[in-house]
C-alpha positions in Angstrom: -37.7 97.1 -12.7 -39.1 96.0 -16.0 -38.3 93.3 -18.3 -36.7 94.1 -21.3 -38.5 92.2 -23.9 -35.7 93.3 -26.6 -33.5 91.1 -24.5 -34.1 87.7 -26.3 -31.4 85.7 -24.2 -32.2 83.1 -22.2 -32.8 83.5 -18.6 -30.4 81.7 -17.4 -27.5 81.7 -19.2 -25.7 78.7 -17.8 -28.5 76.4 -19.0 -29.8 75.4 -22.4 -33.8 75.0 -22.7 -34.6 73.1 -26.1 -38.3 74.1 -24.8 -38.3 77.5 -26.1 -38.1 78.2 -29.4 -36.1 81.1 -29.2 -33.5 80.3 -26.9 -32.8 77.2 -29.6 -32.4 80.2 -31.7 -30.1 82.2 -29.5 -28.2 79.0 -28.6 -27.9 78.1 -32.4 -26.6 81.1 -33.1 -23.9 82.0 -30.0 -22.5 78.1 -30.4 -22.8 78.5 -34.2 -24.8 75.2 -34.5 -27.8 74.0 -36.3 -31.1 72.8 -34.0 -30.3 69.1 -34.9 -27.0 69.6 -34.0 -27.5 71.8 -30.2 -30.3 69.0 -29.7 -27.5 66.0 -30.1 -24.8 68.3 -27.9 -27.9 68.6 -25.2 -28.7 65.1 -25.2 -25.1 63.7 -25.1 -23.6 66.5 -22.3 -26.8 67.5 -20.3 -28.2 71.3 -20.0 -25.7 72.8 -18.6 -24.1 75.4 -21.5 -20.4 74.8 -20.7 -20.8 71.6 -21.1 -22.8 71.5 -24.3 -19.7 73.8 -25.4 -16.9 71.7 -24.4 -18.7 68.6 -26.3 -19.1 70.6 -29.0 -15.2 71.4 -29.1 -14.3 67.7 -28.8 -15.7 67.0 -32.2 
């Protein structure tokens, strides 16, 4: 099996990795955030995506 290199999400899904430019990008745009913003939610709740999304709800 190949790797589709169309597929620009992240790897895994359940994690947020401000590392790679273009998972800031997919994350900015599935969480409808700006960098800054995703950066803050990442530093305050961890890596872990659900939990980036439920701090981002609480505000």
């Amino acid at each position: 099996m190949s790797d589709d290199l169309h597929d620009r999400g992240p790897q895994d899904r359940s994690r947020i990795n401000l590392s790679e430019r273009w998972e800031v990008q997919y994350w900015t745009k599935a969480l409808g955030v700006t960098p800054e913003q995703l950066e803050q939610a990442v530093k305050a709740a961890g890596s872990s995506a659900d939990a980036v999304r439920q701090h981002l709800n609480k505000r």
